[in-house]
N, C-alpha and C positions, 0 to 999 in steps of 0.2 A: 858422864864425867864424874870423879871423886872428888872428894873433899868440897871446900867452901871457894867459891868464887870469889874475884879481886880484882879491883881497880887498877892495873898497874901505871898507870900517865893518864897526865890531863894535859891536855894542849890547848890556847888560846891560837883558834884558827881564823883567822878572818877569810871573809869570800870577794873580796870585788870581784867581780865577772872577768877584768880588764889579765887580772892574774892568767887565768884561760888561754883568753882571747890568744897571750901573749906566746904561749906554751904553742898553739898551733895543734892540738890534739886532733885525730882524725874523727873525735865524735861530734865537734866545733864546726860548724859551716863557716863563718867568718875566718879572714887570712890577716897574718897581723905581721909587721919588721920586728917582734918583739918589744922591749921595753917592762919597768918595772923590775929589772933584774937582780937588786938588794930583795927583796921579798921572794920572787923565783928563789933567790938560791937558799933564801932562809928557808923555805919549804923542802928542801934538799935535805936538809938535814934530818924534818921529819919522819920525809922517806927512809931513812938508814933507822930512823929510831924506831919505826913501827918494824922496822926487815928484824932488829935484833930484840924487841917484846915478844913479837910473834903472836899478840891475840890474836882470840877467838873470836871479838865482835869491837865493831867501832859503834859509840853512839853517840849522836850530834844533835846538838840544838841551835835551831834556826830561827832569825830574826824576823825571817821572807816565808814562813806558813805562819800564819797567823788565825787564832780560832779562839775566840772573843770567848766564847760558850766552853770553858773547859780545857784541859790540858790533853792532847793525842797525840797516838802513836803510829807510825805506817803499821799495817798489820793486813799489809798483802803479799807474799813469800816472794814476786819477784813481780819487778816493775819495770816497765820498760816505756818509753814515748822519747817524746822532743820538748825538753824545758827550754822558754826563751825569758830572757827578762827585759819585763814590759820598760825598763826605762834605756836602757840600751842592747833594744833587740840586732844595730849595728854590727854590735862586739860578742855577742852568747846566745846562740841557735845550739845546743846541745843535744844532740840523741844519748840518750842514755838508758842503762842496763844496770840492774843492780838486785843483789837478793838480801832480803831483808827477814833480819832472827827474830821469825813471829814470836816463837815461845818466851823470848826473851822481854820483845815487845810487852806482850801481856800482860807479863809478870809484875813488869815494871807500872803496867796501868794497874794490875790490882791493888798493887803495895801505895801508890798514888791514890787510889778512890779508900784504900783502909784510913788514908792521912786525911781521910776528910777535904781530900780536893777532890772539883769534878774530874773526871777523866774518862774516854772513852778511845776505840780505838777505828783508826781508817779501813774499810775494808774494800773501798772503791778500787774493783782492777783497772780500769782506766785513769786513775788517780795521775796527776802531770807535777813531780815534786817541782817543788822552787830551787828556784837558780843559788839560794844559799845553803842549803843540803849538797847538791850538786856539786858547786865549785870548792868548798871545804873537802866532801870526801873526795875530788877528785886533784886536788893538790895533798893529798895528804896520801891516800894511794892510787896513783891511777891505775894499775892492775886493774882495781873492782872486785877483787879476790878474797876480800874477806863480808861474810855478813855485816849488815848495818840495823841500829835501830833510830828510828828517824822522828824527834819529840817537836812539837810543834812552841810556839809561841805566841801563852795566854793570853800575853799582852795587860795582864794587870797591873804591872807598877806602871802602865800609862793611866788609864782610867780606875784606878783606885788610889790610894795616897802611898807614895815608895815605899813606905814601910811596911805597910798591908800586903804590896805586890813580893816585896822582897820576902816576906816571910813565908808568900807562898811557895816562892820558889827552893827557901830553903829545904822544906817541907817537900817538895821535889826533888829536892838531890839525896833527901837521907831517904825517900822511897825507892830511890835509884840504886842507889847504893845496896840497900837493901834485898832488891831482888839480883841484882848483882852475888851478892854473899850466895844467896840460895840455888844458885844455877849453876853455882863450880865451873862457871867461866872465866877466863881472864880477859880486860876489857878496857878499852882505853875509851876516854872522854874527850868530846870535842866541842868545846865554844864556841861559835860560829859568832864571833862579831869583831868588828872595828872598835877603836877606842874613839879618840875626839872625831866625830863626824860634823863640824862645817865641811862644805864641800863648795866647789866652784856650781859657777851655773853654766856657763859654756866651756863645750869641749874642745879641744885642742882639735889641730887638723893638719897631720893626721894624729889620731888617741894618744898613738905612742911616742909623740914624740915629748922625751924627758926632760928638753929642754924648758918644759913649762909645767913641770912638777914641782911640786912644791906645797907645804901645810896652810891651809886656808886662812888660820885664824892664828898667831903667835903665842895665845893664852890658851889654846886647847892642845897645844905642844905642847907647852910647859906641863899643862899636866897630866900630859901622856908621861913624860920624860919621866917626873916626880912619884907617879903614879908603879911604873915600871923600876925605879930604884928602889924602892918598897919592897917590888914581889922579889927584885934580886937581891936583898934582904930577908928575906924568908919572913917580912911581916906581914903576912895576910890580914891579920886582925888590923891593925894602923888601916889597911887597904879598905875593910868593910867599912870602918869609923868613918872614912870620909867619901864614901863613896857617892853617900848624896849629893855632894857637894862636886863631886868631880862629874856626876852625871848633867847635875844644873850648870854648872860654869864649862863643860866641855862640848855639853851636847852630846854624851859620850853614850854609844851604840848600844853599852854590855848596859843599859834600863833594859832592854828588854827580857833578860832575865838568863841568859845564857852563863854569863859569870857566877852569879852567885849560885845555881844552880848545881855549876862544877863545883864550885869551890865547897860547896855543901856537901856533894856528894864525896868528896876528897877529904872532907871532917877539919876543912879550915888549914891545910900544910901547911906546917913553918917550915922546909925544907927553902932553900934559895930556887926560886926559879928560875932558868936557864932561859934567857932572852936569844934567839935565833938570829931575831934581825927585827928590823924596823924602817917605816920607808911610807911616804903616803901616794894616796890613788885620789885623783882627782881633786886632790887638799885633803882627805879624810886621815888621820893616825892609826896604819895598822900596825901590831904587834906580832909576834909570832914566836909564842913563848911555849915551855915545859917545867911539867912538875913531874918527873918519874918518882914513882912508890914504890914499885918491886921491881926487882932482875925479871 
């Protein structure tokens, strides 16, 4: 490839499993009456938006690999097993196939260990990814037709003070970005989280039925709501100001480091971002927004 490589979108992708479940895919063992269908269709659009980007590689960060010890990257060219998720293996028994852009992988870990973050990468072939890699790239394309690079979650704005974790993460996204530039790819970004996560403790019976959907908590709405007028304002910065604060009072998913991450590697957009759709899963607030950069 010529010239300098480019970020063209970032997408706030959440994964509930239930999303899947709902879609009925042949690589799902579970059978679902659907349900969840403001968010199905808000994913719809993504689909059309990756048809007309047309990258070269998707890269996503997950809340559900988690590696205490350092920041990683899949860096096995293709993986294949059955991811289930341990809290409702019910709903997502998933066989899954997917090729994964080692070079890009790498690149992105060198430019990460030059930032003075730990980093290393996965080279386990038997490697079983998590159900939130999975169900983000596979609402986002289910083909499986484009390269993925698949970043793990260091988890230190939990166990270190939020500002600490967050700045590693920033420090994450301009290493991102970075290797990005150098590889003359074009590449879209993927957030993999929820916003306000209270969630219910029992589940409905059956999963899907909507009539018992609904946001757990009425203050972790609110500022979902608040939170998402903002980015469709194009004020990211107001966004990062308070983010502590909407992580403490929401409970809200994007601590673990996937937002800022993006947003970092995205160099902060004040462009308005494009809200798809919004809708909760089990009580949780998810989002399903875009930042396009280039044609």
């Amino acid at each position: 490839m010529s010239g300098e490589g480019k970020i063209v979108a970032g997408f706030v992708a959440p994964h509930p499993p239930h999303l899947v479940y709902a879609e009925n895919p042949p690589q799902n063992e579970p059978r679902s009456e659907g349900g969840w269908e403001t968010l199905r269709w808000a994913y719809d659009h993504v689909r059309r938006a990756i048809n007309e980007l047309k990258p070269d590689v998707l890269l996503v960060h997950s809340p559900h690999w988690i590696t205490q010890v350092g920041h990683h990257f899949l860096g096995v060219k293709h993986l294949k097993g059955k991811s289930v998720d341990p809290i409702f293996p019910n709903l997502f028994r998933y066989n899954f196939d997917m090729q994964i852009d080692v070079d890009l992988a790498e690149a992105c870990c060198a430019e990460a260990e030059a930032a003075g973050l730990v980093s290393q990468m996965m080279r386990n072939p038997n490697f079983r990814v998590d159900y939130g890699t999975i169900t983000t790239l596979h609402m986002v394309r289910p083909q499986w037709d484009i390269p993925v690079v698949g970043i793990s979650a260091n988890n230190s704005p939990y166990y270190l003070q939020l500002g600490e974790g967050m700045e590693q993460m920033e420090r994450l996204g301009v290493a991102t970005r970075e290797a990005i530039r150098k590889s003359g790819k074009r590449a879209v970004l993927l957030a993999s989280n929820t916003f306000s996560h209270y969630h219910f403790k029992e589940e409905p019976v059956p999963p899907e039925d909507m009539s018992r959907e609904h946001p757990e908590r009425y203050d972790g709405y609110k500022w979902d709501v608040r939170m998402i007028n903002l980015m469709r304002e194009g004020k990211i910065r107001e966004v990062m100001d308070l983010f502590p604060q909407w992580v403490d009072e929401a409970f809200a998913e994007v601590k673990s480091g996937a937002f800022p991450w993006m947003m970092s590697a995205m160099d902060y957009p004040t462009i308005p971002a494009v809200l798809h759709g919004y809708g909760s899963v089990i009580g949780t607030g998810n989002a399903v927004m875009e930042w396009r950069l280039a044609a």
